[in-house]
C-alpha positions as a printed Julia matrix, in Angstrom:
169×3 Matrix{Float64}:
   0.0     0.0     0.0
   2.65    2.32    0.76
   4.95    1.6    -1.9
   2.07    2.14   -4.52
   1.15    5.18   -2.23
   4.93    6.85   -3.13
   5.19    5.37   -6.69
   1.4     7.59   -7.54
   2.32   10.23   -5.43
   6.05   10.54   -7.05
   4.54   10.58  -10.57
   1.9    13.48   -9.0
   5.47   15.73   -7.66
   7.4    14.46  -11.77
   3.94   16.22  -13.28
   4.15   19.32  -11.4
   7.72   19.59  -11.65
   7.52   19.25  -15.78
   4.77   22.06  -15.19
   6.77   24.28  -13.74
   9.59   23.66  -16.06
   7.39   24.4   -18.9
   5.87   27.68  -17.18
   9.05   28.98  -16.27
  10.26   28.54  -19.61
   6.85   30.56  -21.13
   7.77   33.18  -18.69
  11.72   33.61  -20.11
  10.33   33.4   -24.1
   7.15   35.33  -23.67
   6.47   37.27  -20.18
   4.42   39.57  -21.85
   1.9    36.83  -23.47
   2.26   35.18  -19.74
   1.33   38.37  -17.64
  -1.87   38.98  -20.6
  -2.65   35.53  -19.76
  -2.65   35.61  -15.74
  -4.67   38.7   -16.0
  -7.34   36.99  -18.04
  -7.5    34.46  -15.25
  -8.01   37.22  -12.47
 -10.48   39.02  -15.21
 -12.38   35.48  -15.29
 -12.38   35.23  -11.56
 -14.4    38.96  -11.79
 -12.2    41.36  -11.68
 -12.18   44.43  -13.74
  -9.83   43.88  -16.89
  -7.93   47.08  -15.57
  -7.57   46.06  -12.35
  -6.8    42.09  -13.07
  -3.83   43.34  -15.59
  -2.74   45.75  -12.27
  -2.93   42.67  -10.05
  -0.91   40.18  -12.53
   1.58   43.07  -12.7
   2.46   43.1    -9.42
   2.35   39.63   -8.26
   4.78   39.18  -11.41
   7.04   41.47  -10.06
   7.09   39.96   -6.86
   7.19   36.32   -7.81
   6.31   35.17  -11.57
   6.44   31.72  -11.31
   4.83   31.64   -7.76
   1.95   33.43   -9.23
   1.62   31.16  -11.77
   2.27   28.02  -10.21
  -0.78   29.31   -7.95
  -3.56   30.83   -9.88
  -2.54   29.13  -13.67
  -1.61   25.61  -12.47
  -3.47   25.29   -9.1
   0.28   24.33   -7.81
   1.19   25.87   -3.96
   3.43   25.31   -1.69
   1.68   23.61    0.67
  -0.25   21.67   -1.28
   2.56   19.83   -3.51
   2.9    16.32   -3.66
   5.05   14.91   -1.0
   5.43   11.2    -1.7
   7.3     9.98    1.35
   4.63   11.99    3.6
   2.27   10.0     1.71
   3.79    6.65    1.66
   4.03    6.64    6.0
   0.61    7.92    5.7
  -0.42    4.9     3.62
   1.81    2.5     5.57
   0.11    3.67    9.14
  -3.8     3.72    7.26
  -2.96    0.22    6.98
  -1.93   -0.4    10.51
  -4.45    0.99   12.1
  -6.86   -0.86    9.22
  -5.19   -4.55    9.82
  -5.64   -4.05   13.62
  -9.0    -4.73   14.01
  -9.35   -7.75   12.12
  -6.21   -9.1    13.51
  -7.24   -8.87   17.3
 -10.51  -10.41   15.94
  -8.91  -13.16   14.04
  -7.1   -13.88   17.74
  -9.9   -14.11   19.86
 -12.75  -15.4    17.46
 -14.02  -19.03   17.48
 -11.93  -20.82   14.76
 -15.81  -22.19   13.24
 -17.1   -18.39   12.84
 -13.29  -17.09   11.95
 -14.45  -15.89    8.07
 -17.51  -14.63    8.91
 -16.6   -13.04   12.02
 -13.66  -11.2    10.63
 -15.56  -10.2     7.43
 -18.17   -8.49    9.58
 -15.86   -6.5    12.11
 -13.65   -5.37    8.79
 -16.5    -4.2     6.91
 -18.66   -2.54   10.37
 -14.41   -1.28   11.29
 -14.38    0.29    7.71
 -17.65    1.99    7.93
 -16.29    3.57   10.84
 -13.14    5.03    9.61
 -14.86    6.19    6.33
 -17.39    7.88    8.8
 -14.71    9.56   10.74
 -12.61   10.3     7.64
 -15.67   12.36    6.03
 -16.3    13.71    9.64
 -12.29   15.49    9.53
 -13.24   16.65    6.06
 -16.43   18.45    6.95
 -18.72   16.01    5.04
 -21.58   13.81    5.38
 -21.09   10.6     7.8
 -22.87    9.15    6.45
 -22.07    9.3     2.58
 -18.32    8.7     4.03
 -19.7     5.09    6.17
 -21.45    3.64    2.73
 -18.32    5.02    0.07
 -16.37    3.21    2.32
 -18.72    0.08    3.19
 -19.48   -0.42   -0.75
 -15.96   -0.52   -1.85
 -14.56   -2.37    1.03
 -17.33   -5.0     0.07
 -16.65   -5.06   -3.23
 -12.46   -5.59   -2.36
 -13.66   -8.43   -0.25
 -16.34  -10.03   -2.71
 -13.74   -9.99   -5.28
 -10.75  -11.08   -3.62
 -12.89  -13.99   -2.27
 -14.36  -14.53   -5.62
 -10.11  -14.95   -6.78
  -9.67  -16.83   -4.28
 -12.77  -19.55   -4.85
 -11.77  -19.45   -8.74
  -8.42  -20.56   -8.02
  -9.52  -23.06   -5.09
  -7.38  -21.32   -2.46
  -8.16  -22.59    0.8
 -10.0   -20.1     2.99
C-alpha cells in the first residue's frame, strides 16, 4: 500500500515539476503573453480587466512563477505532492486498518473465523470512512457507505479470486 502510495504520489510531484519547467520557460520566451494571460484568469475570476492586468503586474514582479504556479496551475506550496509523507501515511492507514481484524482473528471461534472477521472489517471500515468524512467536513454518512461499498466489493472480489483458483480459505 505504501509503496504504490509513493510510486502515484512521485509521478503526481514528476507532473508538477515538468509544469513548472514548462511555465518557467513561457515566462523567459514570452512574459508579456504570460502576464496577458494571468490577467485573463483574475479578469475570469471577476475582476475588472484594468484592475486584473494591475494585479498580474504586481504579483509578477514579486514572484512570476509563484503566481503562476498558484492561480494558472493550481500548484502551492503547501499543497505539492510529497510522496514519502504519503507513503508513511499509507503505511500507518494500513496499521491501524489490519488491527481490528487481527485482534478479531485472535480471539474469534476458529468455526465463525471468516464470517466473524468479514463483519468486524467491513462494520471497522464503515467507521473510519465515517470519521474520515467527519475530519473533512462532510456527510457521515455518505463517508460510512463510500467506504462500506468498496470495502465490500475488495472483499467479494478477492474472495471470488480466491474460490476461482480453489485457495483454501
Amino acid at each position: 500500500m505504501a509503496a504504490g502510495e509513493y510510486v502515484s504520489v512521485s509521478s503526481q510531484a514528476d507532473t508538477e515539476r515538468a509544469d513548472l519547467t514548462l511555465e518557467r520557460l513561457g515566462l523567459e520566451a514570452d512574459g508579456a503573453a504570460e502576464h496577458d494571460e494571468l490577467a485573463e484568469i483574475y479578469a475570469r475570476r471577476g475582476l475588472d480587466p484594468a484592475l486584473a492586468k494591475e494585479v498580474a503586474r504586481q504579483l509578477m514582479a514579486h514572484d512570476a512563477l509563484g503566481a503562476h504556479a498558484r492561480d494558472e496551475l493550481g500548484i502551492h506550496e503547501n499543497f505539492t505532492a510529497r510522496p514519502l509523507q504519503a507513503a508513511f501515511a499509507s503505511a500507518a492507514s494500513f496499521v491501524v486498518g489490519a488491527a481490528m481484524p487481527l485482534l478479531t482473528a485472535v480471539v474469534a471461534p476458529e468455526t465463525a473465523l471468516i464470517p466473524l472477521i468479514a463483519g468486524t472489517s467491513l462494520a471497522f471500515l464503515a467507521l473510519l470512512g465515517a470519521l474520515a468524512a467527519y475530519a473533512g467536513g462532510g456527510s457521515m454518512m455518505t463517508g460510512a457507505r463510500r467506504v462500506l461499498v468498496w470495502g465490500a466489493l475488495a472483499m467479494g472480489l478477492t474472495a471470488g479470486v480466491g474460490m476461482l483458483f480453489e485457495t483454501p480459505l
